[in-house]
C-alpha positions as CSV (number, residue, x, y, z in Angstrom):
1,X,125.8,31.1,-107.6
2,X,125.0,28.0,-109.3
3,X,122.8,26.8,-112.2
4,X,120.5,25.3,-109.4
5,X,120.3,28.3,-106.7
6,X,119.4,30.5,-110.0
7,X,116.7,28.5,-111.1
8,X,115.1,28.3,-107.4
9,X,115.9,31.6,-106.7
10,X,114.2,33.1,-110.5
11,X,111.4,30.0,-109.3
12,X,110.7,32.1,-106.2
13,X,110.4,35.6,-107.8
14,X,107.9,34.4,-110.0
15,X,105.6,33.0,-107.3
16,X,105.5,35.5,-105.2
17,X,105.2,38.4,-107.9
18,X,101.9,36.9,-108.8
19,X,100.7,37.1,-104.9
20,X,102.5,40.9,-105.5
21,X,100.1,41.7,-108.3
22,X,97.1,40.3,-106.5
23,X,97.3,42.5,-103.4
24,X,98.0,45.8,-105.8
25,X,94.8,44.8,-107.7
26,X,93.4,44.7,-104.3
27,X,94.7,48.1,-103.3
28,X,94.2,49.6,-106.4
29,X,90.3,48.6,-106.5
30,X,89.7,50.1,-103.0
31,X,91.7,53.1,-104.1
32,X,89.6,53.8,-107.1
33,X,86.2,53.3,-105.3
34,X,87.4,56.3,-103.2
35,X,87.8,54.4,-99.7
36,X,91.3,53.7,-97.6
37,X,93.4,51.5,-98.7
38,X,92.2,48.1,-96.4
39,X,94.7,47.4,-93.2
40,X,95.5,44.0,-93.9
41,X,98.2,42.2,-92.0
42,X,100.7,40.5,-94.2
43,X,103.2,37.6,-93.4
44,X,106.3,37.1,-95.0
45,X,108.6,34.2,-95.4
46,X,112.6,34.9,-94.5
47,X,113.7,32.1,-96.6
48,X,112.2,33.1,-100.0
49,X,110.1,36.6,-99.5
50,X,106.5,35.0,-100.1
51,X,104.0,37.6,-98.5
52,X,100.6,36.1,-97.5
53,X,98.0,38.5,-96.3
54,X,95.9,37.7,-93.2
55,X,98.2,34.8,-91.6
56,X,100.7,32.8,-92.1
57,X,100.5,29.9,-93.8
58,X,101.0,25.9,-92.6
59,X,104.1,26.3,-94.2
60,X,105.7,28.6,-97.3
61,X,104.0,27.3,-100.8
62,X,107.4,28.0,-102.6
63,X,109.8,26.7,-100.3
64,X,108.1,24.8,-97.0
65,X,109.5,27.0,-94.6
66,X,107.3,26.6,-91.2
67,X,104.4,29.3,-90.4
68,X,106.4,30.5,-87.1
69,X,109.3,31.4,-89.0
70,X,107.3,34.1,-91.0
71,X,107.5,37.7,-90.1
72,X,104.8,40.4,-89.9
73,X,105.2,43.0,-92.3
């Protein structure tokens, strides 16, 4: 792999672990106040992995990958 792919690729896991952290702080509060965890639907881009909860997207923040390429997770 490249010098290039590795910087894109390390570009994309740091986005998308700051989405990560937001939906376990989410989680986590609900959790602690004694009530289910919410059902929220989550959408994931196949190029890079960025999840975005409730829908998709125009297109992928980190890598402009269309909304109806994302996947329901």
């Amino acid at each position: 792999m490249g010098s290039q792919a590795n910087r894109k690729s390390v570009s994309f896991a740091v986005s998308d672990e700051s989405v990560h952290a937001k939906l376990c702080a989410m989680a986590l509060a609900t959790a602690t106040q004694g009530e289910a965890v919410l059902d929220i639907k989550l959408f994931m881009c196949p190029e890079c992995a960025h999840i975005e909860p409730d829908r998709a997207p125009a297109c992928c923040p980190v890598c402009d990958t269309p909304a109806e390429a994302f996947l329901p997770v």
